[in-house]
NUGUKE-672262 format. One line per 5 residues: number of its first residue (from 1); their letters; for each residue x, y, z of N, C-alpha, C. Coordinates in steps of 0.001 Angstrom, whole numbers. Atoms other than C-alpha are relative to their C-alpha. Layout:
<nodes>
NUM) a) X:Y:Z:X:Y:Z:X:Y:Z | ...
</nodes>
This chain:
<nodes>
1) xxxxx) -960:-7:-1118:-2055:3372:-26824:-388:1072:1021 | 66:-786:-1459:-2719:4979:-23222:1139:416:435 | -1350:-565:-628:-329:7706:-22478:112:348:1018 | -30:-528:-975:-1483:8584:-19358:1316:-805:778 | -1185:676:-882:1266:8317:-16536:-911:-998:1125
6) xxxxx) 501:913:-345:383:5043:-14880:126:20:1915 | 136:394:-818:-564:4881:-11358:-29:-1167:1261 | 660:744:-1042:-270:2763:-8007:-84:118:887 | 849:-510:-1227:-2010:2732:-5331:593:-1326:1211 | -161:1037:-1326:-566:1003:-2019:-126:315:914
11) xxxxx) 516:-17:-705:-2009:377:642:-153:-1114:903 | 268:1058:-1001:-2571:-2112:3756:-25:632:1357 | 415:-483:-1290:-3319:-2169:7061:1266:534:1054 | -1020:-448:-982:-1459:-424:10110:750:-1112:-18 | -1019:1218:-13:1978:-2074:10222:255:-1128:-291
16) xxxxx) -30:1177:935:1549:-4582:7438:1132:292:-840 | -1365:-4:784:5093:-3087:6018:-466:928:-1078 | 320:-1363:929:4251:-350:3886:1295:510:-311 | -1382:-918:319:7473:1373:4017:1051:-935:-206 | -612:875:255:9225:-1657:4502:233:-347:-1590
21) xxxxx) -255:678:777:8602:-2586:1421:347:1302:-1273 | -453:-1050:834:8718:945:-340:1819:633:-155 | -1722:291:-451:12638:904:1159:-65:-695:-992 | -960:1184:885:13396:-2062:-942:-384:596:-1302 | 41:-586:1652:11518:-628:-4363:613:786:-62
26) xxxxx) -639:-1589:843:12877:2947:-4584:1478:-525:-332 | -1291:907:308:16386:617:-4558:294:-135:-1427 | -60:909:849:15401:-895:-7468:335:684:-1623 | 117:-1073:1654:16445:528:-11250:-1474:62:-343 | 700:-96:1165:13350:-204:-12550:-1278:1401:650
31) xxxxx) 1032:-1030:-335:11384:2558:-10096:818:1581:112 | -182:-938:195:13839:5357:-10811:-53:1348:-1012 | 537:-1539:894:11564:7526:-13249:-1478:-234:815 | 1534:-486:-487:8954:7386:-10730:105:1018:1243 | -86:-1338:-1026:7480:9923:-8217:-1064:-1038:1314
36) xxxxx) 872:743:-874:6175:8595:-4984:-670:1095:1050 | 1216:-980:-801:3331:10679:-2670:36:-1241:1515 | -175:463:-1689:3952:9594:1162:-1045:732:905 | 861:-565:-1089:644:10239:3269:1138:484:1424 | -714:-619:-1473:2470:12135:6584:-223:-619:820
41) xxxxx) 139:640:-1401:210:10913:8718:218:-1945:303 | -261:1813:0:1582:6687:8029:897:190:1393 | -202:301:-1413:3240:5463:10895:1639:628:-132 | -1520:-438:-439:7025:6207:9876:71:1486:-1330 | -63:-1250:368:6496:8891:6974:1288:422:-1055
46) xxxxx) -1222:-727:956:9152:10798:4510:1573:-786:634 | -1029:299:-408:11478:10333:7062:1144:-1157:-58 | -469:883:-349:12105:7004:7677:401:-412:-1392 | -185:613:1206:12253:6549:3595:1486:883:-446 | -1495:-464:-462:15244:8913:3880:944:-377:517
51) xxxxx) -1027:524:-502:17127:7293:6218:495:-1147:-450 | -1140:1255:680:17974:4329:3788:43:743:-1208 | -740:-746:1491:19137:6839:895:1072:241:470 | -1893:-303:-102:22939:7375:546:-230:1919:-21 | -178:-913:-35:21872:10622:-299:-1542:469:-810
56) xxxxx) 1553:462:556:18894:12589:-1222:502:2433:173 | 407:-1381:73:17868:16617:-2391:-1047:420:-345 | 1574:-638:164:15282:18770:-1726:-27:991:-1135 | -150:-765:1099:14533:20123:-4998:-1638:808:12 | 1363:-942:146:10689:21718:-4288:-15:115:1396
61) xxxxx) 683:-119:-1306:8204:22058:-1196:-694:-1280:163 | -216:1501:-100:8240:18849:178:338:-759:-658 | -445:1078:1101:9487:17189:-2590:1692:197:212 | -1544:518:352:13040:15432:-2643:503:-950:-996 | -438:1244:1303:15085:13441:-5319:979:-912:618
66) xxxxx) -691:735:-187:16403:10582:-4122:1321:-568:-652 | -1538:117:546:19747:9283:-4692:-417:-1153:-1344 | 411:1455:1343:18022:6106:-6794:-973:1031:-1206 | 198:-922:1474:16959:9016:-9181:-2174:0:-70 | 1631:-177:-450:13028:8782:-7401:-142:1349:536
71) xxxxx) 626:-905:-1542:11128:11685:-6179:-1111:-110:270 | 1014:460:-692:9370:11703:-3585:-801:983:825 | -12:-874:-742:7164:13563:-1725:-976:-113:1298 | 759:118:-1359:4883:13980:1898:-1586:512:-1074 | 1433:-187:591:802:14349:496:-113:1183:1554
76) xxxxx) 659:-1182:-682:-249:17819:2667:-838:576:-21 | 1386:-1055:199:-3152:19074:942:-797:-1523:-426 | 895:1241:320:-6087:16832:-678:1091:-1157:-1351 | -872:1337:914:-4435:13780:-3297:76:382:-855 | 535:-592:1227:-5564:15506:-6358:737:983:-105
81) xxxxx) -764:-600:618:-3982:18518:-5741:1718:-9:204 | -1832:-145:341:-623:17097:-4928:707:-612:-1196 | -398:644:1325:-802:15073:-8124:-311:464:-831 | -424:-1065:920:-1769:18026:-10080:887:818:249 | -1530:-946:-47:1034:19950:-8474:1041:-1038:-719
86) xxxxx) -1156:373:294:3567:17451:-9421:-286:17:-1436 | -137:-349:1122:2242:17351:-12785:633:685:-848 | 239:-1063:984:2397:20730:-13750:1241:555:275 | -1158:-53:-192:5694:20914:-11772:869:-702:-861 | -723:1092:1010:7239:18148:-14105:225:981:-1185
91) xxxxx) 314:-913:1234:5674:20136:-17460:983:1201:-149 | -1086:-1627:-282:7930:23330:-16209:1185:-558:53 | -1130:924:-270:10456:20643:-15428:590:917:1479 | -723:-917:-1607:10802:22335:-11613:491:-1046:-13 | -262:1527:-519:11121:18462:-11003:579:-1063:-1326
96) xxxxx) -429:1308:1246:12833:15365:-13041:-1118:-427:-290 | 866:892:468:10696:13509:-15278:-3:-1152:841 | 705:1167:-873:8391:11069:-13624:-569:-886:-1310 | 566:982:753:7312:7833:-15750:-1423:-834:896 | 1065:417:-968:4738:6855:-12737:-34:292:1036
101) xxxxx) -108:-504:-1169:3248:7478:-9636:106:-930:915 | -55:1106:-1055:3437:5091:-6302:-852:865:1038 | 1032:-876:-868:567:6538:-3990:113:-992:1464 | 290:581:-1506:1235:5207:72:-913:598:724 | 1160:-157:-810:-1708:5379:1799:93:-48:1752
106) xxxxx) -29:466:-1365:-2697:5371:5656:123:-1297:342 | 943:1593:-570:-3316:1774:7525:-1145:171:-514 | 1610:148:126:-6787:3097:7849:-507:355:-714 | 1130:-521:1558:-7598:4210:4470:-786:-1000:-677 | 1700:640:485:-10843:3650:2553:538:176:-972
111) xxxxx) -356:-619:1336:-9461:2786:-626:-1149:891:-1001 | 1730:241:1163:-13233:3679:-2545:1023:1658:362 | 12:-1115:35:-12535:7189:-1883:1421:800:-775 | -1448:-572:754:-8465:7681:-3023:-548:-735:-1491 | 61:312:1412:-9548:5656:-6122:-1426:884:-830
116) xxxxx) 760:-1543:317:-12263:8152:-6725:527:1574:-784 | -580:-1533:393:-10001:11062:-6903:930:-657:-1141 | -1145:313:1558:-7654:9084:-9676:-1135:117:-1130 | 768:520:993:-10690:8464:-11614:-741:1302:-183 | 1123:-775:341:-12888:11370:-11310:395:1415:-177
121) xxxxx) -451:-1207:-488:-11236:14544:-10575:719:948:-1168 | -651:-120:1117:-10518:16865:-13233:928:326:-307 | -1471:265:6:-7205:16628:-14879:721:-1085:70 | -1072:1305:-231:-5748:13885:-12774:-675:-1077:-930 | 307:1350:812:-8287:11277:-14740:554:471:-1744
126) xxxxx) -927:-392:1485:-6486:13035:-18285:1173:-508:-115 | -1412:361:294:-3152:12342:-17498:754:-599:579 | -680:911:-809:-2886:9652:-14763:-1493:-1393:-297 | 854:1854:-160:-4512:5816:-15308:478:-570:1395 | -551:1542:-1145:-4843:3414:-12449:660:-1135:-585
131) xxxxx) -689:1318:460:-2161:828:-13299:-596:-774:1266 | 402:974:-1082:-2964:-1561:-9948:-210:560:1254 | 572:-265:-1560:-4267:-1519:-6448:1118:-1008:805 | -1107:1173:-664:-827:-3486:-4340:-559:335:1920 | 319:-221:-1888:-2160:-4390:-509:705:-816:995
136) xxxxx) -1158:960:-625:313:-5658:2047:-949:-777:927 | 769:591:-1066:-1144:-7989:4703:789:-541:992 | -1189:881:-397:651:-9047:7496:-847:-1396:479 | -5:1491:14:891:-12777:8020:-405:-277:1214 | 155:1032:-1396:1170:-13358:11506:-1620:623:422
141) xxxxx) 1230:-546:-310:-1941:-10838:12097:-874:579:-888 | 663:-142:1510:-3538:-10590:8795:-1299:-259:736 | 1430:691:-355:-6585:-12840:10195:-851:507:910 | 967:-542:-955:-6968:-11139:13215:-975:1613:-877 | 538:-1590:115:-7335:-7540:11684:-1294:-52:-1760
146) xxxxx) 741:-21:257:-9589:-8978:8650:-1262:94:497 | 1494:631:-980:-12201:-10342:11251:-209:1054:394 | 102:-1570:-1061:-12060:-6936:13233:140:1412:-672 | -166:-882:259:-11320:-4384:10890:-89:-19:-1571 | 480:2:1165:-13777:-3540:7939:818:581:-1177
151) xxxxx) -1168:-510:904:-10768:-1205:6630:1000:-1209:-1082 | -281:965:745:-8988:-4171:5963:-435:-869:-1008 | 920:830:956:-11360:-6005:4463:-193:550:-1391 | -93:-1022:1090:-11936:-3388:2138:1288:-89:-1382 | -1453:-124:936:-8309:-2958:904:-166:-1408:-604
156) xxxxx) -396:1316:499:-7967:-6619:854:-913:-531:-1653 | 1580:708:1082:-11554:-7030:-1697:547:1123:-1118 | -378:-422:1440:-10307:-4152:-4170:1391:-87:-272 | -1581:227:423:-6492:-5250:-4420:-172:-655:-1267 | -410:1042:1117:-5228:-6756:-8066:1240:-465:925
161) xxxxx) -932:1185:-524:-1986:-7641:-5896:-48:100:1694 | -454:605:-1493:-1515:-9215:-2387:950:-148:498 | -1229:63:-983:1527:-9158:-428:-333:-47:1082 | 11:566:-1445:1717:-11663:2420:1329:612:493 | -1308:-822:-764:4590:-9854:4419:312:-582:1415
166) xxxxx) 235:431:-1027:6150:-11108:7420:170:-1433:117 | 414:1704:244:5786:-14579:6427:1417:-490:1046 | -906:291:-1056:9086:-15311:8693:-759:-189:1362 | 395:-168:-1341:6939:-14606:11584:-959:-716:657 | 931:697:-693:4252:-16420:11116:-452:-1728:-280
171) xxxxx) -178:1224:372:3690:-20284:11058:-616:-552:-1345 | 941:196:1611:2720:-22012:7666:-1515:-280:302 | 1464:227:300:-531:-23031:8764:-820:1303:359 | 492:-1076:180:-1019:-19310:9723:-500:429:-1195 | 286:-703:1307:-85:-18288:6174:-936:-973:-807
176) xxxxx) 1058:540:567:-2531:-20694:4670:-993:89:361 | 1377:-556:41:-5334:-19758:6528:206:1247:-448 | 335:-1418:755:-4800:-16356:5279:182:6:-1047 | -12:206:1506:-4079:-17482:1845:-1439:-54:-653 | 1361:165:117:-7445:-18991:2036:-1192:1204:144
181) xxxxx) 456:-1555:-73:-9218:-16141:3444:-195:794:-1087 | -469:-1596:1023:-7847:-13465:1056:-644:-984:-1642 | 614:623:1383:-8951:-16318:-1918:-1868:404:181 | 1437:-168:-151:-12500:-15950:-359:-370:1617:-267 | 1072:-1858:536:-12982:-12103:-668:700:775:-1086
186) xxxxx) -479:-66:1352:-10920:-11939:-3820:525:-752:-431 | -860:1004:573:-10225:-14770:-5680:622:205:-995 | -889:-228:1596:-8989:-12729:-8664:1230:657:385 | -1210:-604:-238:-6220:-11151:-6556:1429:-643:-549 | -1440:329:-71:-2401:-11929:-7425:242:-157:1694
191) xxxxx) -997:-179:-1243:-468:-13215:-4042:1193:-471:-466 | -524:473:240:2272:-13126:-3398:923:394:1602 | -237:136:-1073:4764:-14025:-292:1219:748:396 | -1287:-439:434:7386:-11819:822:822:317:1875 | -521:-119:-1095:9910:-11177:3901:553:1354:-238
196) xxxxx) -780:-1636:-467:11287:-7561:4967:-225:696:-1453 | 48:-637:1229:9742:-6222:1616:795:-315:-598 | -682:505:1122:11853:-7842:-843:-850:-967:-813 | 644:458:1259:10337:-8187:-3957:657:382:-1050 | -93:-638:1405:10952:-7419:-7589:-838:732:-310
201) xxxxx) 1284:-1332:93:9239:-3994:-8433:-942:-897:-1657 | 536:656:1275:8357:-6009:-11719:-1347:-831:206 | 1969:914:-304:5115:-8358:-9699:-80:1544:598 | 601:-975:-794:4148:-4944:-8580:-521:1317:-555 | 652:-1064:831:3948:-2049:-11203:157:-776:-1382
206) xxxxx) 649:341:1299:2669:-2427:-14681:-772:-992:-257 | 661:1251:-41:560:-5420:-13916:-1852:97:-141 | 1135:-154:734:-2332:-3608:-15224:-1051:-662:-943 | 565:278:1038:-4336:-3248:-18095:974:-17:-889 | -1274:-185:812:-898:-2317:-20072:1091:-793:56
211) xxxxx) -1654:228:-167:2273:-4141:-20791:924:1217:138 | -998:-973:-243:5522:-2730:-19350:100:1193:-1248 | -294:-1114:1328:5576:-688:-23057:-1190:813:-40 | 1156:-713:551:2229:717:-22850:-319:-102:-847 | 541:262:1189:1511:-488:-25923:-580:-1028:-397
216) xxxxx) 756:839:156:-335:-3629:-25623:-903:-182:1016 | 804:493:-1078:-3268:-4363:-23512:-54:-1469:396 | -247:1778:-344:-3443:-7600:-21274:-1432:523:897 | 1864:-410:-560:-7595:-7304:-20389:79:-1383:1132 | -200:1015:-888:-7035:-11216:-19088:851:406:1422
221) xxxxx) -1084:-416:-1213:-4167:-10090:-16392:-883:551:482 | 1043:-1699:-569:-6324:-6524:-15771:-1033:-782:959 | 968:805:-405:-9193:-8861:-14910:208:-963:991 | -326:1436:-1244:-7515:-11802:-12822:-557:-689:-696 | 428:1446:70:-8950:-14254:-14759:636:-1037:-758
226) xxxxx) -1445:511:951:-6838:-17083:-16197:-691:-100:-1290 | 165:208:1300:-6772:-17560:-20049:-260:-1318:79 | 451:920:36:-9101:-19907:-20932:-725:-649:546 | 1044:296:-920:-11504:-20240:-18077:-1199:-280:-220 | 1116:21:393:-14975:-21118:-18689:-483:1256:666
231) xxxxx) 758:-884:-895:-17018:-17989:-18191:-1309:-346:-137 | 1588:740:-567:-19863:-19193:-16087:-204:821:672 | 355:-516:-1887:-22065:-18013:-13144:1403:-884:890 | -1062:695:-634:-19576:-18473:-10929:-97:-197:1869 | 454:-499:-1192:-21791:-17782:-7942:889:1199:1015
236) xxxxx) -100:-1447:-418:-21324:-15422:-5069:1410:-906:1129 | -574:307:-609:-18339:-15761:-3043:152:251:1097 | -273:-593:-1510:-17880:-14960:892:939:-463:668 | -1099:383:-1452:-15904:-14442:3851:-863:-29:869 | 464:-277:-921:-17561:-15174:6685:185:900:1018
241) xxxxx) 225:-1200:-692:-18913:-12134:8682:586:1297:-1270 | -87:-1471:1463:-17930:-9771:5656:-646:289:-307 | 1215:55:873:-20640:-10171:2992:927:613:-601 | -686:-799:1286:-17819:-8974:657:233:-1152:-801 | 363:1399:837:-18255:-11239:-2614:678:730:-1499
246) xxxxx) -397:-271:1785:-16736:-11172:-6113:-1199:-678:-659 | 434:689:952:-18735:-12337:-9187:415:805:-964 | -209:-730:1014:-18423:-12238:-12586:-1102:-281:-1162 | 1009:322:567:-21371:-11806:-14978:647:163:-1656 | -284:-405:1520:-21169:-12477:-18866:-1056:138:-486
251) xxxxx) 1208:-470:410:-22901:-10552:-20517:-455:-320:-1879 | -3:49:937:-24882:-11124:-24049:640:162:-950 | -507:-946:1415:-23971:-10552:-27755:-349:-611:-947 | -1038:-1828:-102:-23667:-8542:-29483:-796:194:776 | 499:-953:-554:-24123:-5808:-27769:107:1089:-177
256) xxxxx) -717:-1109:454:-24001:-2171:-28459:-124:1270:1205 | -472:-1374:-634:-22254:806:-26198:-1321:1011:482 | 1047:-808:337:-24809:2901:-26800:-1449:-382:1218 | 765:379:-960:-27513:705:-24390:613:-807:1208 | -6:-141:-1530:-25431:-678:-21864:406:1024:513
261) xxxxx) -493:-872:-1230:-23374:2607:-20680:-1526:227:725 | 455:-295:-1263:-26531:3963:-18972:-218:-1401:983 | 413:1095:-657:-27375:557:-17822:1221:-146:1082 | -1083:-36:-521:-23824:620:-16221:-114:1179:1381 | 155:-1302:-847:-24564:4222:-14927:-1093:-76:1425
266) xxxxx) 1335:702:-1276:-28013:2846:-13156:536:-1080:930 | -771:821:-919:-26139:-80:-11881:807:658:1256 | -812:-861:-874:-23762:2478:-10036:-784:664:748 | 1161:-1003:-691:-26357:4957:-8851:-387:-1160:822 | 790:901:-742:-28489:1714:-7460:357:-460:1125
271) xxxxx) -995:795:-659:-25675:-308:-5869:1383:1063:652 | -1322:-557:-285:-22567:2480:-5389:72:-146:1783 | -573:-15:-1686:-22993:2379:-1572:890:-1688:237 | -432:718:24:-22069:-951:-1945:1349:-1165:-912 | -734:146:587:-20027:-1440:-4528:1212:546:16
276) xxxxx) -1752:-233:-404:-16261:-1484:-3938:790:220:-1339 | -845:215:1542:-15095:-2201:-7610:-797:-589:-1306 | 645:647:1914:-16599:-2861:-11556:1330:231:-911 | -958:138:1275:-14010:-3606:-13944:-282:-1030:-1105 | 475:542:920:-14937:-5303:-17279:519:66:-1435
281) xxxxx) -391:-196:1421:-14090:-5612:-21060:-1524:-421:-1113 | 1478:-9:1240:-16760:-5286:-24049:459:69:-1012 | -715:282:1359:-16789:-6328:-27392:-1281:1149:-778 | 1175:-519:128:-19528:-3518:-28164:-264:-220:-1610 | 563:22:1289:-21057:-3783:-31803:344:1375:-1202
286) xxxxx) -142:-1423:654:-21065:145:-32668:1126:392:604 | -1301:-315:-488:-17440:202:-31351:1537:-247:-1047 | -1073:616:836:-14122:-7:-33872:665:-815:918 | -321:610:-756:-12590:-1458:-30815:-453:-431:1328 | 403:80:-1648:-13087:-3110:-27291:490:833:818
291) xxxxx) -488:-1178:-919:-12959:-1250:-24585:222:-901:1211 | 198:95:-1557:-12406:-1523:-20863:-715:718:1064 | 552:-328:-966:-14409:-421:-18250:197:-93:1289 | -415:737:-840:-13975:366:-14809:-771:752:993 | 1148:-1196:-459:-16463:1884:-12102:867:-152:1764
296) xxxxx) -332:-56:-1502:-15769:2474:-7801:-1021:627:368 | 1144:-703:-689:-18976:3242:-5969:-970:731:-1168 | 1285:-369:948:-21700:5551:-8107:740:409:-840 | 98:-117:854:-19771:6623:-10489:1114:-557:-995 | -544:738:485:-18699:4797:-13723:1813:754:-1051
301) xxxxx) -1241:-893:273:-14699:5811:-14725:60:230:-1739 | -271:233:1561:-14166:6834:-18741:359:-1226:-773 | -406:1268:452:-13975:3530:-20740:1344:299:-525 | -1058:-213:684:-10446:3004:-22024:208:-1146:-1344 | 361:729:1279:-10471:1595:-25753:1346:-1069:-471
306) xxxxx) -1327:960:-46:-8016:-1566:-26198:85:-118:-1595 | -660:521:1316:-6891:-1056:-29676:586:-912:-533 | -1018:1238:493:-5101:-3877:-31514:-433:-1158:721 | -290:1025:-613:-6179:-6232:-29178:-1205:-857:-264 | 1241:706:270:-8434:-9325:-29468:294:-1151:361
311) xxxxx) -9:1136:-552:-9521:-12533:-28514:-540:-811:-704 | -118:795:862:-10033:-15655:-30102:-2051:-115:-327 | 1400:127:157:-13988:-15524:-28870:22:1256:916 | -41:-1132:-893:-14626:-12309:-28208:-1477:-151:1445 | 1232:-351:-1331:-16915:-11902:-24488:413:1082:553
316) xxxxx) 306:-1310:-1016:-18353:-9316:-22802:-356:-617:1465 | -14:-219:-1321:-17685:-9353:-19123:165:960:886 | -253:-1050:-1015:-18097:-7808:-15918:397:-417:1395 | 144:366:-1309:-16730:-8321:-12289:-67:1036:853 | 85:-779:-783:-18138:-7035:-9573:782:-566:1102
321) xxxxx) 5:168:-1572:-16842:-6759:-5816:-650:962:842 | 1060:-781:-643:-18935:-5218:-3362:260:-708:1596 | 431:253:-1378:-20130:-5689:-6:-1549:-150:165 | 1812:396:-370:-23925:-7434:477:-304:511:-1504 | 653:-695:1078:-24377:-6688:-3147:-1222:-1102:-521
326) xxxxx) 839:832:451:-27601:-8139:-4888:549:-563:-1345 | -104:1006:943:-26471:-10901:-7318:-715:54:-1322 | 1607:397:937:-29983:-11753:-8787:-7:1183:-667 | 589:-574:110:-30444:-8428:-9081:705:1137:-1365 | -864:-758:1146:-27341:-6922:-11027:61:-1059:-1328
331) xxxxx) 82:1492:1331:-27413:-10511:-13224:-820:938:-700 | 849:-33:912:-30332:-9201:-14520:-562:1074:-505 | 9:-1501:635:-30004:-5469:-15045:1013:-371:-385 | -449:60:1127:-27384:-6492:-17047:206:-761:-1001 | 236:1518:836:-28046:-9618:-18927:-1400:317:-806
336) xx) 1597:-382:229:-31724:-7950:-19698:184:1142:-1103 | 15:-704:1548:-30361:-5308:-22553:-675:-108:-919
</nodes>
């Protein structure tokens, strides 16, 4: 079982509803043992997430507890150390217990780099997991700001969930070309369609690697891929004018730990400029259990070991997303063990 406190990361483009939709969660019972980190510089900020609380106290430096029993706070220094401050603030109990984090990002953030600091940085990768990547899109101008704005593109290619937002605004054959779209530079994403941020926080956190209990792994979900799929070449997928492509390679077996991690590690080093996301599951040989794997640019994140869990035929897989990544070339640095 993974005790770390579970992470998510949201993010979308300028005025794709970000707050909009963080208004309607902090509402919700099921996000009041979490702590949420509000970049300053977003378009409306602390503030505006204040002005729909009945009531709200500042119990640190920048940090407030909302009336729905959330706190929350403005990000001021680098990401890392406001999520080792709240940590170590919790531990002392300056602050209420937090059960997860909710990380709001800029418009124009590069996710590769905030998912970096969850994964690599020491400390926060001890005692915080990435639960999901949630990216809003808006509907009526989703299409334009993929075509024009590589930021987007980005978010959109390492999301596990999608939120079409807006959808009131914009006509159905809008939202189906952007359905389409968003299938082309991630077809393993979750969508899903929503007006003035109203959702259930339930499609949105824990939709990990973990069930809501933390105590079972769901590698199929984690992965996007449905139960029961043939795993094939599945070739390379595109958006036109992107070159951002999913695949998913299966790899031999057995296999043992021991010779692919570096092979994993070289993969990263080779490819990291281009590589947006590696997430994978292995049935390794010299392993009591499978693990998970999960890499962002050069370097590959600590495997996390899925105890108890198993599959009827066990496979070793990997999907990449990237940008212009070589196919041929990763097939066969890792199929070549």
């Amino acid at each position: 079982m993974d005790k770390r406190i579970p992470v998510t990361l949201l993010t979308g483009f300028l005025g794709s509803g970000k707050t909009t939709l963080l208004n309607h969660l902090l509402s919700q019972p099921q996000m009041k043992d979490s702590a949420v980190i509000i970049n300053e510089l977003g378009t409306m900020g602390l503030d505006h997430i204040l002005a729909t609380q009945v009531d709200s106290e500042q119990i640190a430096d920048n940090t407030v507890l909302l009336s729905s029993g959330c706190v929350c706070c403005t990000l001021k220094n680098e990401l890392a150390d406001t999520m080792r401050d709240l940590f170590f603030k919790r531990a002392l109990q300056a602050i209420p217990q937090f059960n997860r984090i909710v990380i709001e990002t800029t418009g124009m953030a590069d996710p590769g780099p905030i998912l970096a600091n969850l994964m690599f940085e020491p400390v926060i990768e001890s005692v915080f997991r990435l639960d999901a990547v949630v990216v809003t899109i808006d509907s009526e101008y989703g299409l334009q700001q993929l075509e024009n704005h590589h930021e987007a593109r980005k978010q959109a290619a390492v999301a596990d969930v999608l939120l079409l937002t807006k959808t009131d605004l914009a006509t159905p054959e809008t939202v189906a070309a952007l359905k389409e779209k968003l299938i082309a530079i991630n077809p393993g994403a979750t969508q899903h369609k929503i007006v003035h941020g109203q959702i259930e926080a339930d499609f949105i956190i824990d939709v990990g690697l973990f069930d809501p209990t933390g105590k079972r792994a769901e590698p199929q979900r984690w992965l996007r891929m449905p139960v029961g799929q043939p795993l094939k070449l599945t070739g390379l997928l595109k958006s036109q004018h992107t070159e951002i492509a999913s695949f998913t390679v299966t790899l031999p077996s057995p296999i043992h730990w021991r010779d692919l991690k570096p092979v994993i590690l070289k993969l990263c080093q080779t490819h990291g400029e281009r590589l947006l996301r590696l997430k994978g599951i292995i049935h390794a040989a010299d392993l009591d259990a499978p693990i998970a794997i999960h890499a962002v640019h050069f370097t590959p994140y600590p495997p996390t070991e899925l105890e108890g869990w198993t599959e009827d035929v066990p496979t070793n897989r990997i999907v990449m997303i990237g940008k212009g990544l070589d196919e041929v070339a990763i097939r066969k640095m890792l199929t070549q063990i």
